[in-house]
N, C-alpha and C positions, 0 to 999 in steps of 0.2 A: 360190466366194463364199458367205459365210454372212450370216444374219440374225439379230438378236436379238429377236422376235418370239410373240406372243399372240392368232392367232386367233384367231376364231371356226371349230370345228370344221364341217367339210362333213358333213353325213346325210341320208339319202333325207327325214327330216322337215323340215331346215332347211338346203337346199342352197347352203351361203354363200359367194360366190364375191369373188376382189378380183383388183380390176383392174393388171396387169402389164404396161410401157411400158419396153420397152431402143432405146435411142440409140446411133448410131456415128457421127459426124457428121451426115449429113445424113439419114440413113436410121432408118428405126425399126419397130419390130415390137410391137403390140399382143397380149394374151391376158387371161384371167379362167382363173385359178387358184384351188381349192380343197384346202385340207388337214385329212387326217382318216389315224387308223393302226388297221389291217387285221390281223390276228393268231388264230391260235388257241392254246387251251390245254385239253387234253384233246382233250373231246369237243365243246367248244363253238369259236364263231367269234365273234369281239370286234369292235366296229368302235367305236372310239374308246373302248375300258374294256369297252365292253356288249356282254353277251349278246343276240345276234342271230340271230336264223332266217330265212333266205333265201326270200321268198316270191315267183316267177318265173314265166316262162314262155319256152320257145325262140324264134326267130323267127327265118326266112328273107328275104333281100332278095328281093323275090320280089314284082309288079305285070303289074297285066293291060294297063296303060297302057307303065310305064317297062320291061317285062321283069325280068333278073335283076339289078337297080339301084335305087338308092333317089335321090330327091331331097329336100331338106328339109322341103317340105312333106308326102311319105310320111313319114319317118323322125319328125315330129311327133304325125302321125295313129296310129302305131305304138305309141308310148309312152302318149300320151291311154288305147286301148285298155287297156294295160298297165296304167298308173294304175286304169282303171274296173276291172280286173279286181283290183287288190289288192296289185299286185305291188312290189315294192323291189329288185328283180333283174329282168334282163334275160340268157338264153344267146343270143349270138350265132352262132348257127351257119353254118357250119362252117367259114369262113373269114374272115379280116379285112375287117369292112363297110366302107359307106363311112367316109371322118375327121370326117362332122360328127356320126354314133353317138354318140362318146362326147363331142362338145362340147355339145351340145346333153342329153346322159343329164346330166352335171355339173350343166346348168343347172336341169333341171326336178327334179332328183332322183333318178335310176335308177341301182341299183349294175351291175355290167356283169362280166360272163365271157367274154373274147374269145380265141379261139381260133386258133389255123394248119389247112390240110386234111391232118394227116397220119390217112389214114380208112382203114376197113378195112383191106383188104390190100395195101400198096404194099410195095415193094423195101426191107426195111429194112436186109438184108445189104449193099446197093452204095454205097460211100462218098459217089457220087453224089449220090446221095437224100436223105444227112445231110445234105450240105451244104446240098442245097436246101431243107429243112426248116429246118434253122438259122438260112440268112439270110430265111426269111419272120420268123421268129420275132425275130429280131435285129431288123428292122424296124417290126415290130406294136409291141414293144417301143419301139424310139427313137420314134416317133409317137407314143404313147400313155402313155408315165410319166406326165406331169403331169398327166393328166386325174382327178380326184378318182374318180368313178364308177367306174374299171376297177379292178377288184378283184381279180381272178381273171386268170391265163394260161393258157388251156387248149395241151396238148403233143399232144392224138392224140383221137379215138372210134371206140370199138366195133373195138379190134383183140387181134385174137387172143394168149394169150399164150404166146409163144414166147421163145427166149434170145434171136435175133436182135432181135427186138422188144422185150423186157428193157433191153436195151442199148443201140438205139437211142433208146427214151423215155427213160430213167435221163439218159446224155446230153443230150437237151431240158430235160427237169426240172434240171440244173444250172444249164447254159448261163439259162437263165431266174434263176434266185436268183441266178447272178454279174452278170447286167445291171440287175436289180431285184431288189434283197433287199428289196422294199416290201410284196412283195405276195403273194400267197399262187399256187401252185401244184398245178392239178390236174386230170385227163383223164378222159374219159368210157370207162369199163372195164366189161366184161363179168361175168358171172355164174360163177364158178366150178363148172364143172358136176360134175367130180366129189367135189367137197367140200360144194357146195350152200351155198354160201356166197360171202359177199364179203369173197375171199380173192388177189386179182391181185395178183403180186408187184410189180408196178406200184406198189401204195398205197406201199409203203415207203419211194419217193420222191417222193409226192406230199405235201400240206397238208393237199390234202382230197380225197376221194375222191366222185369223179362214180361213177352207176350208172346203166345202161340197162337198163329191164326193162317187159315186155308181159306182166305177168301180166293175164289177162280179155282181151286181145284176140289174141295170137298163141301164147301160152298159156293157154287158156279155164281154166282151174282158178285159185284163187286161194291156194289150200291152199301153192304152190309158193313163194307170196310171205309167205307165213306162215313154213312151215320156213324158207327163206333169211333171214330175220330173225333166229330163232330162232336160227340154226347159225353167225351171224357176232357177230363182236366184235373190231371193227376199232381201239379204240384212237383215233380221228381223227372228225372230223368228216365224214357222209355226205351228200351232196347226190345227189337222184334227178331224173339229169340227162334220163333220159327216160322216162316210161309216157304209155301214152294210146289210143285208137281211135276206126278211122273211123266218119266219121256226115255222111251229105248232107243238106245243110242243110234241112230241113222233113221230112223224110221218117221217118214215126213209126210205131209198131208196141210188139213187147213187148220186155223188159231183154233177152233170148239174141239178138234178132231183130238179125243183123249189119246194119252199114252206115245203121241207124235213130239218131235224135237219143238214145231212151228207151236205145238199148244203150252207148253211149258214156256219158251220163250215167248209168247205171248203175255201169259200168266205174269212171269219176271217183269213187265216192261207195264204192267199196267201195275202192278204193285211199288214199283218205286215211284211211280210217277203220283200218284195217291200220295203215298208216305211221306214224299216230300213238303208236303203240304201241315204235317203236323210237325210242330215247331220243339213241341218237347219228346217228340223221337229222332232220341241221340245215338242213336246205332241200329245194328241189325247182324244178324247170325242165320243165315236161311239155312234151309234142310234139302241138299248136303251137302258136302264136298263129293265126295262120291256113291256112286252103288254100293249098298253094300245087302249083304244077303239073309236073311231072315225069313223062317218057315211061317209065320203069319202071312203071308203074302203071293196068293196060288194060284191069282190072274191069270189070261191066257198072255196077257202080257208081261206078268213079274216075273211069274215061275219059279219063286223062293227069293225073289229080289224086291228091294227096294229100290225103285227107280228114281228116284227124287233126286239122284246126285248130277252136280252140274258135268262133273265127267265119269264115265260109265266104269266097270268094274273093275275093268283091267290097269286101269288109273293112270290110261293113256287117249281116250280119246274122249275129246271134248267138242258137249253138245252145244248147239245153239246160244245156249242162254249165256254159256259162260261169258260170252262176247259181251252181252249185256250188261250182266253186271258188272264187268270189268273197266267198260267202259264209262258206267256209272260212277264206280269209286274213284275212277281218272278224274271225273268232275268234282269229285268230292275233295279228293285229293289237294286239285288245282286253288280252288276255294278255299282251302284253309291253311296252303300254306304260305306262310311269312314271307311278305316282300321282299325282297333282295336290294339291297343300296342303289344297287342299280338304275331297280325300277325306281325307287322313291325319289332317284336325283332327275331320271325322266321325268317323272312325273311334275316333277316342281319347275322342271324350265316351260 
Protein backbone atom coordinates (compact mmCIF):
# COMPACT_ATOMS: atom_id res chain seq x y z
CA UNK A 1 0.00 0.00 0.00
CA UNK A 2 1.35 3.33 -0.93
CA UNK A 3 0.82 6.97 -0.06
CA UNK A 4 1.05 10.17 -1.67
CA UNK A 5 2.38 12.21 1.02
CA UNK A 6 4.64 15.42 2.40
CA UNK A 7 5.80 15.16 5.82
CA UNK A 8 7.34 16.65 7.98
CA UNK A 9 10.88 15.11 8.30
CA UNK A 10 11.86 13.23 11.69
CA UNK A 11 15.36 14.71 13.36
CA UNK A 12 16.91 14.48 16.60
CA UNK A 13 15.98 18.48 16.42
CA UNK A 14 12.44 18.29 15.50
CA UNK A 15 11.33 14.64 16.24
CA UNK A 16 7.93 14.71 14.23
CA UNK A 17 5.89 11.88 14.70
CA UNK A 18 2.03 11.24 13.11
CA UNK A 19 -0.32 9.24 14.46
CA UNK A 20 -1.16 5.66 12.56
CA UNK A 21 -4.67 3.81 13.28
CA UNK A 22 -5.37 0.42 11.08
CA UNK A 23 -8.78 -1.24 11.38
CA UNK A 24 -10.00 -4.84 10.66
CA UNK A 25 -13.27 -4.87 11.75
CA UNK A 26 -13.59 -4.73 15.15
CA UNK A 27 -9.96 -4.66 16.04
CA UNK A 28 -7.48 -1.93 15.69
CA UNK A 29 -3.83 -1.06 16.22
CA UNK A 30 -2.51 2.10 17.13
CA UNK A 31 1.33 3.67 16.47
CA UNK A 32 3.30 7.22 15.86
CA UNK A 33 5.46 6.95 13.04
CA UNK A 34 8.13 9.14 11.72
CA UNK A 35 9.83 9.67 8.50
CA UNK A 36 13.31 10.72 7.59
CA UNK A 37 16.20 9.11 4.87
CA UNK A 38 19.51 7.89 6.24
CA UNK A 39 22.39 7.56 3.66
CA UNK A 40 25.90 8.02 2.95
CA UNK A 41 28.02 9.54 0.25
CA UNK A 42 31.67 9.33 0.60
CA UNK A 43 32.87 10.10 3.75
CA UNK A 44 30.04 11.75 5.04
CA UNK A 45 26.42 10.48 6.64
CA UNK A 46 23.16 12.41 5.34
CA UNK A 47 20.10 12.23 7.52
CA UNK A 48 17.63 13.85 5.41
CA UNK A 49 20.13 15.70 2.66
CA UNK A 50 22.54 16.72 5.63
CA UNK A 51 25.64 16.32 6.65
CA UNK A 52 25.63 14.88 10.09
CA UNK A 53 28.09 13.84 12.76
CA UNK A 54 27.10 11.27 15.16
CA UNK A 55 27.49 12.58 18.53
CA UNK A 56 26.66 9.27 21.14
CA UNK A 57 27.41 7.44 23.71
CA UNK A 58 26.94 3.30 24.50
CA UNK A 59 24.65 2.17 26.99
CA UNK A 60 23.90 -1.08 28.66
CA UNK A 61 20.57 -2.22 30.06
CA UNK A 62 21.89 -2.53 33.23
CA UNK A 63 19.95 -1.31 36.98
CA UNK A 64 20.92 -1.81 40.48
CA UNK A 65 16.95 -1.88 41.02
CA UNK A 66 15.55 -3.70 37.72
CA UNK A 67 19.02 -5.77 37.04
CA UNK A 68 19.92 -6.53 33.36
CA UNK A 69 16.31 -4.79 32.33
CA UNK A 70 15.06 -1.66 31.56
CA UNK A 71 11.59 -0.28 32.35
CA UNK A 72 10.34 2.95 30.86
CA UNK A 73 10.91 4.98 33.50
CA UNK A 74 14.83 3.86 33.26
CA UNK A 75 14.85 3.86 29.70
CA UNK A 76 13.63 7.78 29.94
CA UNK A 77 16.12 8.60 32.71
CA UNK A 78 18.69 7.20 30.10
CA UNK A 79 18.21 9.32 27.41
CA UNK A 80 17.57 12.76 29.63
CA UNK A 81 21.40 11.76 30.56
CA UNK A 82 22.07 11.39 26.89
CA UNK A 83 20.35 14.60 25.95
CA UNK A 84 22.40 16.45 28.95
CA UNK A 85 25.42 15.01 27.60
CA UNK A 86 24.93 16.19 23.87
CA UNK A 87 24.12 13.31 22.31
CA UNK A 88 21.84 12.59 18.83
CA UNK A 89 22.97 8.98 18.90
CA UNK A 90 22.54 6.40 21.14
CA UNK A 91 24.87 2.55 20.79
CA UNK A 92 22.82 0.10 22.08
CA UNK A 93 24.88 -2.53 23.09
CA UNK A 94 25.10 -5.42 22.56
CA UNK A 95 21.97 -6.91 22.08
CA UNK A 96 18.41 -6.02 21.26
CA UNK A 97 16.89 -3.71 24.13
CA UNK A 98 13.89 -3.46 25.38
CA UNK A 99 10.80 -2.34 22.36
CA UNK A 100 10.14 0.78 24.05
CA UNK A 101 14.32 2.03 23.21
CA UNK A 102 13.42 2.81 20.11
CA UNK A 103 9.60 4.06 20.62
CA UNK A 104 10.11 6.24 23.06
CA UNK A 105 14.15 7.33 21.16
CA UNK A 106 11.63 8.37 18.09
CA UNK A 107 9.79 10.47 20.45
CA UNK A 108 12.28 12.50 22.33
CA UNK A 109 14.71 12.54 19.43
CA UNK A 110 17.59 10.00 19.67
CA UNK A 111 19.13 8.35 16.47
CA UNK A 112 19.77 4.77 17.56
CA UNK A 113 22.47 1.80 16.59
CA UNK A 114 20.90 -1.44 17.60
CA UNK A 115 22.68 -4.36 17.31
CA UNK A 116 22.52 -8.68 17.68
CA UNK A 117 25.22 -10.43 20.18
CA UNK A 118 27.22 -11.86 17.53
CA UNK A 119 30.70 -10.90 20.15
CA UNK A 120 33.85 -11.82 20.17
CA UNK A 121 34.57 -15.35 19.46
CA UNK A 122 31.58 -17.50 18.69
CA UNK A 123 31.26 -20.55 16.24
CA UNK A 124 31.08 -18.79 13.03
CA UNK A 125 32.09 -21.95 11.06
CA UNK A 126 28.77 -24.11 12.39
CA UNK A 127 25.75 -23.27 10.20
CA UNK A 128 24.18 -23.47 13.48
CA UNK A 129 25.26 -20.33 14.65
CA UNK A 130 24.25 -18.53 11.33
CA UNK A 131 21.16 -19.42 11.68
CA UNK A 132 20.76 -18.31 15.03
CA UNK A 133 22.30 -15.04 14.36
CA UNK A 134 20.15 -14.49 11.38
CA UNK A 135 16.97 -15.03 12.99
CA UNK A 136 17.82 -12.41 15.95
CA UNK A 137 18.70 -10.19 13.18
CA UNK A 138 15.48 -11.08 11.10
CA UNK A 139 13.54 -10.15 14.17
CA UNK A 140 15.39 -6.79 15.50
CA UNK A 141 14.80 -6.00 12.14
CA UNK A 142 10.76 -6.87 11.83
CA UNK A 143 10.33 -5.06 15.28
CA UNK A 144 12.11 -2.15 14.63
CA UNK A 145 11.75 -0.75 10.70
CA UNK A 146 9.36 1.67 11.37
CA UNK A 147 10.87 3.37 14.15
CA UNK A 148 12.28 6.67 12.87
CA UNK A 149 15.33 6.74 15.42
CA UNK A 150 16.94 3.36 14.30
CA UNK A 151 19.40 4.13 11.99
CA UNK A 152 21.99 1.97 12.15
CA UNK A 153 21.95 -2.35 12.14
CA UNK A 154 24.77 -3.49 13.88
CA UNK A 155 25.97 -7.38 12.59
CA UNK A 156 28.89 -8.33 15.25
CA UNK A 157 31.76 -6.51 17.93
CA UNK A 158 35.07 -6.78 18.51
CA UNK A 159 35.58 -10.14 16.34
CA UNK A 160 38.57 -11.32 15.03
CA UNK A 161 39.17 -11.33 11.46
CA UNK A 162 39.18 -14.45 9.94
CA UNK A 163 37.73 -15.96 6.54
CA UNK A 164 35.22 -17.94 8.55
CA UNK A 165 34.12 -14.70 10.17
CA UNK A 166 34.56 -12.92 6.65
CA UNK A 167 31.68 -14.82 5.63
CA UNK A 168 29.76 -15.23 8.26
CA UNK A 169 29.27 -11.13 8.73
CA UNK A 170 29.35 -10.47 4.86
CA UNK A 171 26.32 -12.86 5.15
CA UNK A 172 24.57 -10.64 8.15
CA UNK A 173 25.45 -7.47 6.40
CA UNK A 174 23.26 -8.75 3.24
CA UNK A 175 20.64 -10.43 4.87
CA UNK A 176 20.16 -6.87 6.71
CA UNK A 177 20.02 -4.51 3.22
CA UNK A 178 17.71 -7.37 1.67
CA UNK A 179 15.18 -6.93 4.80
CA UNK A 180 15.87 -3.03 5.17
CA UNK A 181 17.47 -1.26 2.29
CA UNK A 182 16.47 1.90 4.57
CA UNK A 183 19.09 1.86 6.61
CA UNK A 184 22.50 1.85 6.86
CA UNK A 185 24.83 -0.98 7.91
CA UNK A 186 27.71 -1.51 10.30
CA UNK A 187 29.70 -3.55 13.06
CA UNK A 188 32.07 -2.78 15.56
CA UNK A 189 35.67 -4.04 14.08
CA UNK A 190 39.07 -4.17 15.33
CA UNK A 191 42.38 -2.51 14.68
CA UNK A 192 44.35 -3.89 12.05
CA UNK A 193 47.28 -4.89 13.80
CA UNK A 194 49.60 -5.56 11.14
CA UNK A 195 48.89 -2.97 8.91
CA UNK A 196 48.11 -0.37 11.84
CA UNK A 197 45.36 0.65 10.39
CA UNK A 198 41.58 0.59 9.77
CA UNK A 199 41.77 -1.89 7.43
CA UNK A 200 38.94 -5.14 8.47
CA UNK A 201 37.89 -6.70 5.48
CA UNK A 202 34.76 -6.50 7.04
CA UNK A 203 34.32 -2.58 6.00
CA UNK A 204 33.81 -3.66 2.48
CA UNK A 205 30.47 -4.66 3.39
CA UNK A 206 29.56 -2.45 5.75
CA UNK A 207 28.04 1.53 5.31
CA UNK A 208 29.92 2.46 8.03
CA UNK A 209 32.58 1.40 9.84
CA UNK A 210 32.36 1.10 13.72
CA UNK A 211 36.05 1.07 15.63
CA UNK A 212 36.94 -0.11 19.04
CA UNK A 213 39.94 1.43 20.28
CA UNK A 214 41.65 2.12 24.03
CA UNK A 215 44.20 4.10 23.15
CA UNK A 216 45.25 5.86 26.95
CA UNK A 217 43.74 3.34 28.77
CA UNK A 218 44.57 -0.26 27.59
CA UNK A 219 47.03 1.09 25.50
CA UNK A 220 48.77 3.93 27.65
CA UNK A 221 50.50 5.66 24.45
CA UNK A 222 48.37 7.68 22.35
CA UNK A 223 51.01 7.98 19.56
CA UNK A 224 49.22 4.59 18.40
CA UNK A 225 45.99 6.39 17.83
CA UNK A 226 47.86 8.97 15.83
CA UNK A 227 49.65 6.46 13.38
CA UNK A 228 46.29 4.57 13.02
CA UNK A 229 44.77 7.62 11.76
CA UNK A 230 47.38 8.46 9.90
CA UNK A 231 47.83 4.79 8.06
CA UNK A 232 44.01 4.43 7.32
CA UNK A 233 41.94 5.78 4.58
CA UNK A 234 38.87 4.01 4.48
CA UNK A 235 36.80 5.64 1.81
CA UNK A 236 33.37 5.42 4.17
CA UNK A 237 32.29 6.94 7.04
CA UNK A 238 34.12 5.94 10.60
CA UNK A 239 32.20 5.88 13.69
CA UNK A 240 34.47 5.31 17.07
CA UNK A 241 32.21 2.92 18.46
CA UNK A 242 34.36 2.48 21.53
CA UNK A 243 37.27 4.40 23.53
CA UNK A 244 37.19 5.27 27.11
CA UNK A 245 38.63 4.48 30.84
CA UNK A 246 37.87 3.47 34.18
CA UNK A 247 37.48 6.15 36.92
CA UNK A 248 35.51 5.51 40.43
CA UNK A 249 33.42 7.95 40.89
CA UNK A 250 35.00 10.80 43.27
CA UNK A 251 38.29 9.36 43.44
CA UNK A 252 41.01 12.06 42.23
CA UNK A 253 44.58 12.02 41.93
CA UNK A 254 46.92 13.06 38.70
CA UNK A 255 46.11 12.54 34.63
CA UNK A 256 48.52 8.75 34.57
CA UNK A 257 47.02 7.95 38.09
CA UNK A 258 44.59 4.89 36.88
CA UNK A 259 41.05 4.22 38.06
CA UNK A 260 41.03 8.33 39.13
CA UNK A 261 38.21 10.85 37.69
CA UNK A 262 41.43 13.35 36.54
CA UNK A 263 42.91 10.05 34.49
CA UNK A 264 39.74 9.28 32.48
CA UNK A 265 39.18 12.81 31.83
CA UNK A 266 42.31 13.23 30.86
CA UNK A 267 42.03 10.06 28.59
CA UNK A 268 38.53 11.92 27.00
CA UNK A 269 40.30 15.12 26.20
CA UNK A 270 43.27 13.77 24.51
CA UNK A 271 41.10 11.56 22.40
CA UNK A 272 38.88 13.90 20.98
CA UNK A 273 41.40 16.19 20.35
CA UNK A 274 43.34 13.42 18.05
CA UNK A 275 39.96 12.41 16.60
CA UNK A 276 39.21 15.68 15.42
CA UNK A 277 41.90 15.59 13.22
CA UNK A 278 40.49 12.67 11.10
CA UNK A 279 38.09 13.89 8.62
CA UNK A 280 36.37 10.62 7.73
CA UNK A 281 35.38 10.02 11.50
CA UNK A 282 31.89 10.95 11.47
CA UNK A 283 30.92 10.04 14.92
CA UNK A 284 31.58 8.38 17.99
CA UNK A 285 29.80 6.00 20.78
CA UNK A 286 32.34 5.99 23.79
CA UNK A 287 32.19 3.18 26.47
CA UNK A 288 29.68 4.19 28.70
CA UNK A 289 26.99 5.91 29.63
CA UNK A 290 27.18 4.43 32.89
CA UNK A 291 28.72 1.76 35.40
CA UNK A 292 27.49 -0.81 34.99
CA UNK A 293 28.33 -4.33 36.76
CA UNK A 294 29.88 -7.46 35.52
CA UNK A 295 31.80 -10.30 37.23
CA UNK A 296 34.74 -10.18 34.78
CA UNK A 297 35.93 -7.24 36.51
CA UNK A 298 37.61 -7.96 40.29
CA UNK A 299 40.11 -4.99 40.64
CA UNK A 300 40.64 -3.67 43.80
CA UNK A 301 39.07 -0.86 42.19
CA UNK A 302 35.95 -2.48 40.02
CA UNK A 303 34.96 -4.95 42.50
CA UNK A 304 32.38 -6.49 39.89
CA UNK A 305 32.11 -3.12 38.14
CA UNK A 306 32.80 -1.57 35.05
CA UNK A 307 33.93 1.67 35.62
CA UNK A 308 34.18 3.20 32.21
CA UNK A 309 30.74 5.03 32.51
CA UNK A 310 30.94 8.67 32.43
CA UNK A 311 28.35 8.63 35.30
CA UNK A 312 28.72 6.05 38.00
CA UNK A 313 26.20 3.42 38.93
CA UNK A 314 23.78 4.90 40.70
CA UNK A 315 23.01 6.98 37.35
CA UNK A 316 23.36 9.99 39.37
CA UNK A 317 26.56 11.21 39.89
CA UNK A 318 28.75 12.40 37.32
CA UNK A 319 32.38 12.20 36.75
CA UNK A 320 34.71 14.58 35.37
CA UNK A 321 34.65 13.58 31.86
CA UNK A 322 31.21 14.03 31.48
CA UNK A 323 31.96 17.81 31.46
CA UNK A 324 34.06 17.11 28.62
CA UNK A 325 32.54 15.55 26.40
CA UNK A 326 29.55 17.63 26.76
CA UNK A 327 31.27 20.28 26.13
CA UNK A 328 32.65 18.84 23.12
CA UNK A 329 29.50 17.94 21.48
CA UNK A 330 28.27 21.80 22.38
CA UNK A 331 31.02 22.48 19.77
CA UNK A 332 29.95 20.11 17.56
CA UNK A 333 26.67 20.89 17.87
CA UNK A 334 27.44 24.66 17.28
CA UNK A 335 29.37 23.90 13.99
CA UNK A 336 26.79 22.21 12.36
CA UNK A 337 24.00 23.78 12.91
CA UNK A 338 22.16 25.90 10.14
CA UNK A 339 22.46 29.60 10.10
CA UNK A 340 19.56 31.33 11.21
CA UNK A 341 18.30 34.32 8.68
CA UNK A 342 19.27 36.23 11.06
CA UNK A 343 22.70 35.51 11.11
CA UNK A 344 22.88 35.48 7.20
CA UNK A 345 21.25 39.17 6.99
CA UNK A 346 24.27 40.05 9.73
CA UNK A 347 26.35 38.66 7.99
CA UNK A 348 25.71 40.32 4.59
CA UNK A 349 25.56 44.03 5.85
Amino acid sequence: MEFDLAPELWSPESPRLYGVTLRFGADAVADRVGFREIAVAGERILLNGRNITLRGVSVHEDDLTLGKTSDEADIRRRYADAKALGCNVLRLAHYPHDPRAAAIADEVGLMLWSEIPVYWAIDFANPDTYEDAANQLAELIARDRNRASTILWGVGNENADTDARLSFMARLAALARQLDPTRLVTAACLIDRERFAIADRLADHLDVIGLNEYFGWYEPSFDGLRRLLANSAPGKPVIISEFGADAVAGLRGGPRQLFTEDCQEAVYREQLAILATASYVRGMTPWILYDFRTERRQTAFQRGWNRKGLIAGDKTTRKRAFAVLAEHYRAMADAEAPASPHTDSAKSQ
